[in-house]
MARTI-16771 format. One record per residue: residue in three letters; y, x, z of N, C-alpha, C in turn; residue number from 1. Coordinates in nm, 2 decimals, m for minus. Last residue first. Example, Ala and Ser with C-alpha at 12.3 -4.5 7.8 and 13.67 -1.06 7.14 Angstrom:
MARTI-16771
+--------+--------+--------+--------+--------+--------+--------+--------+--------+--------+-----+
| residu |    n_v |    n_u |    n_w |   ca_v |   ca_u |   ca_w |    c_v |    c_u |    c_w | num |
+--------+--------+--------+--------+--------+--------+--------+--------+--------+--------+-----+
|    SER |  m0.22 |   1.28 |   0.71 |  m0.11 |   1.37 |   0.71 |   0.00 |   1.29 |   0.79 |   2 |
|    ALA |  m0.57 |   1.32 |   0.78 |  m0.45 |   1.23 |   0.78 |  m0.33 |   1.32 |   0.78 |   1 |
+--------+--------+--------+--------+--------+--------+--------+--------+--------+--------+-----+
//
This chain:
MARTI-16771
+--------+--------+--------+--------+--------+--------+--------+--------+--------+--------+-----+
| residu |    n_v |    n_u |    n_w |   ca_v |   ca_u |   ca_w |    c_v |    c_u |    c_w | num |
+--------+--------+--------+--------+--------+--------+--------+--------+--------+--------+-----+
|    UNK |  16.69 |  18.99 |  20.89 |  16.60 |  19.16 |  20.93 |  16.69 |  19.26 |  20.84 | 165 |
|    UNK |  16.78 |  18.77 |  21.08 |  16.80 |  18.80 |  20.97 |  16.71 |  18.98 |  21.01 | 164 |
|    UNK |  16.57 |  18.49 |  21.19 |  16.63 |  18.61 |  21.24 |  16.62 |  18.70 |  21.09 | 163 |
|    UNK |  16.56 |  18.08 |  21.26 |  16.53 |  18.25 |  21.18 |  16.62 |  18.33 |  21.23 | 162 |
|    UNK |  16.43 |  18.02 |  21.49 |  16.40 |  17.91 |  21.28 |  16.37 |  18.05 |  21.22 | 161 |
|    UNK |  16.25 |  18.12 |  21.74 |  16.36 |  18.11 |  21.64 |  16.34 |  18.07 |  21.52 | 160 |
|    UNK |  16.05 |  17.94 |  21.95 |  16.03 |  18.01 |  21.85 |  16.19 |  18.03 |  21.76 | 159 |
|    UNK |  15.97 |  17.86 |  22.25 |  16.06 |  17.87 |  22.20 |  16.09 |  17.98 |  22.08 | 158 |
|    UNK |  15.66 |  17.57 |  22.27 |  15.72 |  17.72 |  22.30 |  15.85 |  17.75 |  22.17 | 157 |
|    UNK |  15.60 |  17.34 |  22.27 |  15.72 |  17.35 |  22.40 |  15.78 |  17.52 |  22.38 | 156 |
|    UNK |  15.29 |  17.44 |  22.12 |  15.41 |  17.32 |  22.24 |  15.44 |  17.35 |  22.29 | 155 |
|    UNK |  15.31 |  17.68 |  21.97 |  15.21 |  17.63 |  22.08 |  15.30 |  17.57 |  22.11 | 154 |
|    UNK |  15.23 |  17.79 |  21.63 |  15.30 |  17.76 |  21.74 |  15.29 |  17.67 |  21.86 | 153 |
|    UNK |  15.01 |  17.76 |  21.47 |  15.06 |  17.89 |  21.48 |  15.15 |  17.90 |  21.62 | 152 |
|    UNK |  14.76 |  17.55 |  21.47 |  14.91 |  17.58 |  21.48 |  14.92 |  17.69 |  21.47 | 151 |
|    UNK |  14.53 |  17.49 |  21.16 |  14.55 |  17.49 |  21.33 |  14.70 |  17.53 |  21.36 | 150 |
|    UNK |  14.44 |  17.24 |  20.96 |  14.50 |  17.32 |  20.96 |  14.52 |  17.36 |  21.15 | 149 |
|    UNK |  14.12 |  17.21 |  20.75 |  14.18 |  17.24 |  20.89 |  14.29 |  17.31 |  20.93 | 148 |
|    UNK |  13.96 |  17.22 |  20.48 |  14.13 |  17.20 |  20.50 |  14.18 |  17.18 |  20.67 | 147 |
|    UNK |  13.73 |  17.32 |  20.53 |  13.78 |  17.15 |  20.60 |  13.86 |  17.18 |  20.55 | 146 |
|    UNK |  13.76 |  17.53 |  20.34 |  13.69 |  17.41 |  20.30 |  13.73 |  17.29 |  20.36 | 145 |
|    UNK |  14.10 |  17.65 |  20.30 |  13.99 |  17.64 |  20.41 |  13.92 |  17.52 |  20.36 | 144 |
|    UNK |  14.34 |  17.66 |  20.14 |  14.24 |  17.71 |  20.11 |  14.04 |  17.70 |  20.19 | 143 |
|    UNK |  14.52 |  17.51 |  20.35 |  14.45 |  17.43 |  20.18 |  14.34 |  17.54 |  20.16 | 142 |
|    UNK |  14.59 |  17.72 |  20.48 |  14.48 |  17.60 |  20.53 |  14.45 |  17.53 |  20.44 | 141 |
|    UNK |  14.74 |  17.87 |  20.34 |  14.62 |  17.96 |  20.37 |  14.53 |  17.83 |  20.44 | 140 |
|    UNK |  14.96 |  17.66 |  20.35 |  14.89 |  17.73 |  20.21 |  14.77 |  17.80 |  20.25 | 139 |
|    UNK |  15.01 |  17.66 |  20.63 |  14.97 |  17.55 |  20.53 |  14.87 |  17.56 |  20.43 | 138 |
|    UNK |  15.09 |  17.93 |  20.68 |  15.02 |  17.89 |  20.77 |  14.92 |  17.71 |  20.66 | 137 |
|    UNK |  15.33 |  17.94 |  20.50 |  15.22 |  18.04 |  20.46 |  15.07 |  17.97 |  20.56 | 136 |
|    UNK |  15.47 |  17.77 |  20.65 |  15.45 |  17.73 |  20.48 |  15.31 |  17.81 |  20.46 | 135 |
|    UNK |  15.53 |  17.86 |  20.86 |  15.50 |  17.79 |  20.83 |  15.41 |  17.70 |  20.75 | 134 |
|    UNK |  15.66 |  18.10 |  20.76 |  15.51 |  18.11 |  20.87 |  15.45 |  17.97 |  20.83 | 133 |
|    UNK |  15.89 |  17.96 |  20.67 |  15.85 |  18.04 |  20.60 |  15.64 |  18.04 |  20.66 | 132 |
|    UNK |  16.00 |  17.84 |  20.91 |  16.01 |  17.79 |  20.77 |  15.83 |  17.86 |  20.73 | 131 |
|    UNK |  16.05 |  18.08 |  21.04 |  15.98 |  17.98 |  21.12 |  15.89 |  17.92 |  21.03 | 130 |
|    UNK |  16.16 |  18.39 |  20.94 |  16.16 |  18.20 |  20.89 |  16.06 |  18.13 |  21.01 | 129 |
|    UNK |  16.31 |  18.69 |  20.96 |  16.22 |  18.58 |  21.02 |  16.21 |  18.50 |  20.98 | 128 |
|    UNK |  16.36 |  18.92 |  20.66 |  16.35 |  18.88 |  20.81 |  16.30 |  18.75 |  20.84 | 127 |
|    UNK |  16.21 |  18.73 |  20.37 |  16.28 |  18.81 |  20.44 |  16.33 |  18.82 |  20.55 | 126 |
|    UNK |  15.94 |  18.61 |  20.21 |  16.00 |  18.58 |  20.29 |  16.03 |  18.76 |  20.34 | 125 |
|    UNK |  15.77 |  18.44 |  19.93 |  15.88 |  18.57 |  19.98 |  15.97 |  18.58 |  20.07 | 124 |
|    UNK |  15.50 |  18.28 |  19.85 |  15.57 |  18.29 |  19.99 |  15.64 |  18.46 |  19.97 | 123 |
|    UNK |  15.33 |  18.40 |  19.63 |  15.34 |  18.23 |  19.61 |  15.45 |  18.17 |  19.75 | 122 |
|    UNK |  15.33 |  18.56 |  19.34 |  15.34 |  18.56 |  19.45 |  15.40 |  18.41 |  19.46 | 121 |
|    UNK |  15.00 |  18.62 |  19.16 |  15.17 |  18.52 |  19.17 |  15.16 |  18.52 |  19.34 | 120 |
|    UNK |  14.73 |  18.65 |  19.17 |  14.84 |  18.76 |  19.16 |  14.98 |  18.70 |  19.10 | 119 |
|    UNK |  14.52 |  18.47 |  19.17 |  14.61 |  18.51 |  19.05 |  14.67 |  18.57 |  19.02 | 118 |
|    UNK |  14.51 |  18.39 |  19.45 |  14.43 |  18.52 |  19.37 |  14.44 |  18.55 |  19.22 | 117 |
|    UNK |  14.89 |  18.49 |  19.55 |  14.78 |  18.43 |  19.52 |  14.64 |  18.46 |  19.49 | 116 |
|    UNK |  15.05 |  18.63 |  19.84 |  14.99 |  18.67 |  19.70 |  14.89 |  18.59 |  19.67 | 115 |
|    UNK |  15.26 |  18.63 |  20.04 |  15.18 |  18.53 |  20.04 |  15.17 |  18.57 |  19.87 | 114 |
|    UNK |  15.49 |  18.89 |  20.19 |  15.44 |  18.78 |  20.07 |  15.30 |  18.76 |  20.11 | 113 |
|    UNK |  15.78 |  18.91 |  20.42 |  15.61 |  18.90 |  20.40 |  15.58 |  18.84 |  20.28 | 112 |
|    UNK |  15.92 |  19.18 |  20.58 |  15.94 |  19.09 |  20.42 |  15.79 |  19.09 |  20.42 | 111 |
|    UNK |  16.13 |  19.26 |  20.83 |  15.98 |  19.24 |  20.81 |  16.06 |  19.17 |  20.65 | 110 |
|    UNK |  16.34 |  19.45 |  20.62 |  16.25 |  19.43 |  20.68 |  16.25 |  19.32 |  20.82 | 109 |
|    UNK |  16.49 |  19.44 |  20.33 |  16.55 |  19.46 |  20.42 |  16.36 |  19.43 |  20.50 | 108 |
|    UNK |  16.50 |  19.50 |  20.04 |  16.64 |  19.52 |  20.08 |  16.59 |  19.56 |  20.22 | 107 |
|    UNK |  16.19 |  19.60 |  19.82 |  16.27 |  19.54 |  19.93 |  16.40 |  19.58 |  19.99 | 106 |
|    UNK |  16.06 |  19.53 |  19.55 |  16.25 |  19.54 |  19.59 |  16.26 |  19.47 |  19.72 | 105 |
|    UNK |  15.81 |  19.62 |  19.55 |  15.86 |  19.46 |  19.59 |  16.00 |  19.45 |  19.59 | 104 |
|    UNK |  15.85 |  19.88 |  19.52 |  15.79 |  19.82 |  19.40 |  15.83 |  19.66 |  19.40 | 103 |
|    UNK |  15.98 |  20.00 |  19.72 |  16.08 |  19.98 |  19.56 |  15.98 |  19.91 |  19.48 | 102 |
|    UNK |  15.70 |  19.95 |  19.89 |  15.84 |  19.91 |  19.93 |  15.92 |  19.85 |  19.84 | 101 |
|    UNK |  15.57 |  20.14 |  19.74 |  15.51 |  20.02 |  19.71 |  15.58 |  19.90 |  19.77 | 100 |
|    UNK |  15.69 |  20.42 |  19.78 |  15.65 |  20.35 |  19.65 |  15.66 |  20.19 |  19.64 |  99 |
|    UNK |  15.85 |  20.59 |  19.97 |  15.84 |  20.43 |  19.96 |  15.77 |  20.33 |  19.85 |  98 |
|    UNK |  15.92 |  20.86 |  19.99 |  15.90 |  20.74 |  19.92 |  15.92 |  20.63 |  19.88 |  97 |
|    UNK |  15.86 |  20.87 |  20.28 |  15.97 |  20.98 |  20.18 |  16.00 |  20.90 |  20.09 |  96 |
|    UNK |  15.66 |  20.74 |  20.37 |  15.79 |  20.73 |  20.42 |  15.88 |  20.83 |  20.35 |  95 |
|    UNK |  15.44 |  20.55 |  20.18 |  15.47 |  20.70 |  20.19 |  15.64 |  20.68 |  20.27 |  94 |
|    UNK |  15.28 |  20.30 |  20.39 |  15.37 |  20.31 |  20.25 |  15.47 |  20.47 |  20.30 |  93 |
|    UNK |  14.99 |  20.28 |  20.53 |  15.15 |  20.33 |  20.58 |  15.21 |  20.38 |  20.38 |  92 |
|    UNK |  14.87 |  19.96 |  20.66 |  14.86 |  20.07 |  20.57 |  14.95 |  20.12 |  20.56 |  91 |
|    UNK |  14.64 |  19.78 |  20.89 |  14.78 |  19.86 |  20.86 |  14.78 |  19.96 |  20.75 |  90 |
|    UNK |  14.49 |  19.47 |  20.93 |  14.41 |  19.60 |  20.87 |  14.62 |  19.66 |  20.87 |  89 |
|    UNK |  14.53 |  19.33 |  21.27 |  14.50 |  19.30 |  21.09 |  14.53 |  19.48 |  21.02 |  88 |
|    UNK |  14.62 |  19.38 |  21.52 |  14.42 |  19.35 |  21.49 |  14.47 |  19.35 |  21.33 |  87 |
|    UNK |  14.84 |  19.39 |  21.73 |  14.82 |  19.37 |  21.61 |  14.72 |  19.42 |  21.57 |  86 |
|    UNK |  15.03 |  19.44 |  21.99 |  14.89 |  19.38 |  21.94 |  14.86 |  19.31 |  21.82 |  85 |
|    UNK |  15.24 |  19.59 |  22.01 |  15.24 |  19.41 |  21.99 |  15.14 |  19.35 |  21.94 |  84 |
|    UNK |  15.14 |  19.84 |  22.05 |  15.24 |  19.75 |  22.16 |  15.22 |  19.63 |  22.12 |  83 |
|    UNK |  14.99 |  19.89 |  21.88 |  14.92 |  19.85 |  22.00 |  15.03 |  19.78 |  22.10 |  82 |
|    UNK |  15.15 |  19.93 |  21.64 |  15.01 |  19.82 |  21.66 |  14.99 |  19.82 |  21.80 |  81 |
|    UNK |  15.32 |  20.08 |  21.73 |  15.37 |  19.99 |  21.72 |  15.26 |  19.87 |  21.73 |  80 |
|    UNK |  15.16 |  20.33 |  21.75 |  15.20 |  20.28 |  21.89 |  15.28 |  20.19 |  21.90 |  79 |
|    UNK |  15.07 |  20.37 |  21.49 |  14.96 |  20.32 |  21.58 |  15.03 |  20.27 |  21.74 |  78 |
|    UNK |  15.37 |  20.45 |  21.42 |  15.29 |  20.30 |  21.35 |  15.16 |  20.25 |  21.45 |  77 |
|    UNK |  15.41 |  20.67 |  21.49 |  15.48 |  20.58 |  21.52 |  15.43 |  20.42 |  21.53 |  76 |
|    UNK |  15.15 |  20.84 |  21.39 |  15.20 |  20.81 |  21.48 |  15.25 |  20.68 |  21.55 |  75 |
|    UNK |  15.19 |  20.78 |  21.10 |  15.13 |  20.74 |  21.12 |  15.15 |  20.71 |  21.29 |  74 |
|    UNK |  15.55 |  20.67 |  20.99 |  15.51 |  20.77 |  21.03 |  15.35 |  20.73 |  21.11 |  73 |
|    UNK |  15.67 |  20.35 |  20.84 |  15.70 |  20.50 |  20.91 |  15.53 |  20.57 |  20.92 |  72 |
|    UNK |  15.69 |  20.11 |  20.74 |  15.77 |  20.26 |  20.65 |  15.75 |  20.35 |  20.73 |  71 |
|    UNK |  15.33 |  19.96 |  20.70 |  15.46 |  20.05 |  20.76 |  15.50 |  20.12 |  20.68 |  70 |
|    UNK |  15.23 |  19.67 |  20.62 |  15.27 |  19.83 |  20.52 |  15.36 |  19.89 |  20.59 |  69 |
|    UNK |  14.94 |  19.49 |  20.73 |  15.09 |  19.53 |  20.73 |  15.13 |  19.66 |  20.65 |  68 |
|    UNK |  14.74 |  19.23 |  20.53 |  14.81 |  19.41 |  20.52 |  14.91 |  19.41 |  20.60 |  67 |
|    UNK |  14.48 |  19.02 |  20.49 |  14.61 |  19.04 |  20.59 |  14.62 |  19.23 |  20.58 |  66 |
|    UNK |  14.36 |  18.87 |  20.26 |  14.35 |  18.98 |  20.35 |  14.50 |  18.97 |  20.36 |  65 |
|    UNK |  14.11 |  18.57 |  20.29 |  14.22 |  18.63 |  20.27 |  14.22 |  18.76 |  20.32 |  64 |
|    UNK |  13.88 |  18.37 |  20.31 |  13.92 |  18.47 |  20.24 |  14.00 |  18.51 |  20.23 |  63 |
|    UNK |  13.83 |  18.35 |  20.69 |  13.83 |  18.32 |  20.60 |  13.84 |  18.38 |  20.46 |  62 |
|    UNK |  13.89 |  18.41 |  20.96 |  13.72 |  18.41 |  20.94 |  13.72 |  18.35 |  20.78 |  61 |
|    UNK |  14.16 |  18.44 |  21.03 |  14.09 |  18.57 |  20.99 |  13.95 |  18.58 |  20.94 |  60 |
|    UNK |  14.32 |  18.21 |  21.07 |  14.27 |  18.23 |  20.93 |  14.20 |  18.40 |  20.90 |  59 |
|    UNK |  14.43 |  18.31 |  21.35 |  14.38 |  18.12 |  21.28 |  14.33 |  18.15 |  21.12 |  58 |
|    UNK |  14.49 |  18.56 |  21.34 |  14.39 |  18.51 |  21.44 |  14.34 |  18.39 |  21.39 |  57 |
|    UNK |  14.70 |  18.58 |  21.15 |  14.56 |  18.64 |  21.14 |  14.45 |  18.57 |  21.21 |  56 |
|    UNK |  14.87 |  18.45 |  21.33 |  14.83 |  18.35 |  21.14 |  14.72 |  18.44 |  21.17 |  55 |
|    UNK |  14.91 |  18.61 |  21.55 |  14.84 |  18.45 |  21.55 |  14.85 |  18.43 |  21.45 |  54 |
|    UNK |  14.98 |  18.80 |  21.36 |  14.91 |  18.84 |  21.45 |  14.82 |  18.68 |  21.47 |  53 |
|    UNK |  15.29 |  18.71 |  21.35 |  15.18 |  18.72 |  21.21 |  15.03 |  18.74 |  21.26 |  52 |
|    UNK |  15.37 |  18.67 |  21.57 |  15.35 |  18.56 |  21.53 |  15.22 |  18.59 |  21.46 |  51 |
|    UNK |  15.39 |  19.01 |  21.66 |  15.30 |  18.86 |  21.69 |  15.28 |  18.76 |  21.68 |  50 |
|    UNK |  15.59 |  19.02 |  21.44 |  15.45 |  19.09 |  21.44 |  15.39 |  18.99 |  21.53 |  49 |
|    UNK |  15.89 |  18.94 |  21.52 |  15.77 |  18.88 |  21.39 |  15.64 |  18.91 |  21.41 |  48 |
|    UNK |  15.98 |  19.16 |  21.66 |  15.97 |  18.96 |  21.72 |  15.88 |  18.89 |  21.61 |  47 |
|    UNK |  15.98 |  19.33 |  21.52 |  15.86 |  19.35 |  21.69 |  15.88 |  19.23 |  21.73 |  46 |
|    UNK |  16.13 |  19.28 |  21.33 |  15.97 |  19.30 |  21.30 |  15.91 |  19.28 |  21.42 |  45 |
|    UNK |  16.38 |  19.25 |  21.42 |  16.30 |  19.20 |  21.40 |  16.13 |  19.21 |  21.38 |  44 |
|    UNK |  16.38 |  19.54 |  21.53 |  16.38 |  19.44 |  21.66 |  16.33 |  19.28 |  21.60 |  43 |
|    UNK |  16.25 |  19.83 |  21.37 |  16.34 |  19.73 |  21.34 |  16.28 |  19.54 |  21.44 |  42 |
|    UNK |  16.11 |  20.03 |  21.44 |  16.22 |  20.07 |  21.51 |  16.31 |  19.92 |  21.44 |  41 |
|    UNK |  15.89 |  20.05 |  21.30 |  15.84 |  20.05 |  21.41 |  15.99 |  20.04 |  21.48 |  40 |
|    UNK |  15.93 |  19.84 |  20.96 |  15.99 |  19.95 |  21.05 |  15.96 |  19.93 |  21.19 |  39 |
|    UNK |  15.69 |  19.66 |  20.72 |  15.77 |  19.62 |  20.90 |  15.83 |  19.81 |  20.87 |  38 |
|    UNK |  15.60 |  19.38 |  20.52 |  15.62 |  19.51 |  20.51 |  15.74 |  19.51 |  20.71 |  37 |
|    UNK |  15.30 |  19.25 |  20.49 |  15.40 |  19.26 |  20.57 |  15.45 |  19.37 |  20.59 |  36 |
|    UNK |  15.09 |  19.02 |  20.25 |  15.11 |  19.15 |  20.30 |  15.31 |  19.18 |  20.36 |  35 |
|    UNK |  14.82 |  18.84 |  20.24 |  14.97 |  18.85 |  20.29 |  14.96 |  19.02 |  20.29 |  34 |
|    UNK |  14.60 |  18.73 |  19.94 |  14.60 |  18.90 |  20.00 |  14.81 |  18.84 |  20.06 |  33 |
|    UNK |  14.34 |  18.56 |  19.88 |  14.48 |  18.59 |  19.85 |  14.49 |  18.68 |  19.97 |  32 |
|    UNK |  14.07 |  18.67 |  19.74 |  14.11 |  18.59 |  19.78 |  14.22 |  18.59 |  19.78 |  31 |
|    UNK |  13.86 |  18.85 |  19.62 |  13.81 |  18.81 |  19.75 |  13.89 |  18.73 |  19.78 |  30 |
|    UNK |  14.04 |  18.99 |  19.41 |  13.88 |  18.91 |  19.38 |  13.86 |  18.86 |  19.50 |  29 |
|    UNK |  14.21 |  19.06 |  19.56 |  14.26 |  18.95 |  19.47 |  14.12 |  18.89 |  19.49 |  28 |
|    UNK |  14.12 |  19.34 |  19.63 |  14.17 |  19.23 |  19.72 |  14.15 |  19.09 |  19.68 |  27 |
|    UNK |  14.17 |  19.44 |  19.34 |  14.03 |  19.46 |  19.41 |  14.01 |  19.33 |  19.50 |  26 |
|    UNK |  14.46 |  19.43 |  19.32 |  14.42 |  19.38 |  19.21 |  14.20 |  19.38 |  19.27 |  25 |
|    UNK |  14.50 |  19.63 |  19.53 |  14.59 |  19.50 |  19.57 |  14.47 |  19.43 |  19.44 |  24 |
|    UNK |  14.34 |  19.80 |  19.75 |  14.38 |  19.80 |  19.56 |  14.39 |  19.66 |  19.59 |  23 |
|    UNK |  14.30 |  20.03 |  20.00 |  14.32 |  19.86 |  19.95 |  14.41 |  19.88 |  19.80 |  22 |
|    UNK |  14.04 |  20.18 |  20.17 |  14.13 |  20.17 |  20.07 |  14.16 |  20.09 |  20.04 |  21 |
|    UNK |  14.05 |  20.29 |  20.55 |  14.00 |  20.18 |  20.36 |  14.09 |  20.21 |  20.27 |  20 |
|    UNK |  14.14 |  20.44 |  20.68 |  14.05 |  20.51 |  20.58 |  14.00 |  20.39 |  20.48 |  19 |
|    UNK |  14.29 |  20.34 |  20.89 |  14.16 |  20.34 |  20.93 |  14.08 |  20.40 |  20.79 |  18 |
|    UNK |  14.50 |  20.27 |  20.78 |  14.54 |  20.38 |  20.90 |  14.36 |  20.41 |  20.95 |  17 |
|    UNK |  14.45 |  20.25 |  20.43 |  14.48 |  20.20 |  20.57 |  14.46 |  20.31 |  20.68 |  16 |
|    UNK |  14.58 |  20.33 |  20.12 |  14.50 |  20.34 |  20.25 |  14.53 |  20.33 |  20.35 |  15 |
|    UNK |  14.65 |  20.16 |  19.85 |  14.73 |  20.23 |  20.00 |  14.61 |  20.24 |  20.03 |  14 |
|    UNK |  14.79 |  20.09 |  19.50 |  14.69 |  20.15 |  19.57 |  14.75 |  20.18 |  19.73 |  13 |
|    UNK |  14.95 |  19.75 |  19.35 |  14.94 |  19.90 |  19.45 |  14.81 |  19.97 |  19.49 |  12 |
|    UNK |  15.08 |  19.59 |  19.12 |  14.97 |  19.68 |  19.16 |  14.99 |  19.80 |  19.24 |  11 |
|    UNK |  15.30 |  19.34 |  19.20 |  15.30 |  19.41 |  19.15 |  15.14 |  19.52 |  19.21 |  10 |
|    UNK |  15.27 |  18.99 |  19.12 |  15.32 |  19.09 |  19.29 |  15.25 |  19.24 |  19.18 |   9 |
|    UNK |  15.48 |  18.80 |  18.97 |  15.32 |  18.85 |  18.98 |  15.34 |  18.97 |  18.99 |   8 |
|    UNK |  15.64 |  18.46 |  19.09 |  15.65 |  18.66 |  19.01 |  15.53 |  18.73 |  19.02 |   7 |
|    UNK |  15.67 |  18.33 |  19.24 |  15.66 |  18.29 |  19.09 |  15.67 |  18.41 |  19.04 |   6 |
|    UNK |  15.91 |  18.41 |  19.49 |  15.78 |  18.36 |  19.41 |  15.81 |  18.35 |  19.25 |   5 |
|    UNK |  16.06 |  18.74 |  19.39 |  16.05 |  18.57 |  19.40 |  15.92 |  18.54 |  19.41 |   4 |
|    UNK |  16.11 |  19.03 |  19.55 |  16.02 |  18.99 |  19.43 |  16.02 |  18.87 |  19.51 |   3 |
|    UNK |  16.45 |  19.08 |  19.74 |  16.30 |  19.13 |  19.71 |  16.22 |  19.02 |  19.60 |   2 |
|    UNK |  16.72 |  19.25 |  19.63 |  16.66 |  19.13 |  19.67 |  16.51 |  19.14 |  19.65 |   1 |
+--------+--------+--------+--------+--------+--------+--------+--------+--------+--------+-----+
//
């Protein structure tokens, strides 16, 4: 079962597919830090990734950082970003491994947390929520000086509540 809220998200080092380096405890000082763990070959994640994509797009001029954490292969991973258009920074969790995967006990994929700047995780979501985007979509708009919150979801469009991953 993967890390509850209310649990204080554990320290990771990754480098991104672009040579940043991200220290989860570095991050923090700038804000709250989602991070999205995906498989280039799991049907949920490639129906999740675009949503997450639009939360980045509506809260990317703000403090937060957005991670996805591929299990795979760099390869694999650049030709999963570009198929479903994904702009937020990617970092590839060792695929032999998995360090930073067993660190959040993940069971299953996409699994997104919502990390406060206190480092409590504050949103543990497994395969899809609607719910979930939701919630995270809310929380990252309290943070916004207007408090402005924008949609994620566009009238009339057909979004699943949820998909198990």
């Amino acid at each position: 079962m993967a890390l509850a809220c209310g649990i204080r998200a554990p320290e990771f080092a990754l480098t991104s597919t672009s040579g940043k380096s991200f220290i989860l405890s570095k991050l923090l000082n700038d804000g709250p830090v989602l991070l999205a763990f995906f498989k280039v070959s799991c049907p949920v994640c490639q129906y999740a990734f675009p949503y997450l994509e639009r939360l980045w797009q509506v809260h990317k001029t703000e403090a937060v950082t957005f991670i996805g954490i591929s299990q795979d292969n760099e390869k694999d991973t650049a030709n999963f970003v570009k198929k479903y258009g994904v702009t937020f920074s990617i970092a590839l969790d060792d695929p032999a491994r998995y360090i930073v995967s067993n660190a959040y006990k993940l069971t299953n994929v996409p699994s997104v947390f919502l990390i406060n700047r206190g480092g409590e995780i504050e949103v543990s979501s497994v395969g899809w929520s609607r719910k979930d985007v939701e919630e995270i979509n809310i929380k990252l708009s309290m943070m916004d000086a207007a408090h402005q919150q924008h949609p994620v979801f566009r009238a009339g469009e057909d979004v699943a509540e949820f998909k198990a991953g």
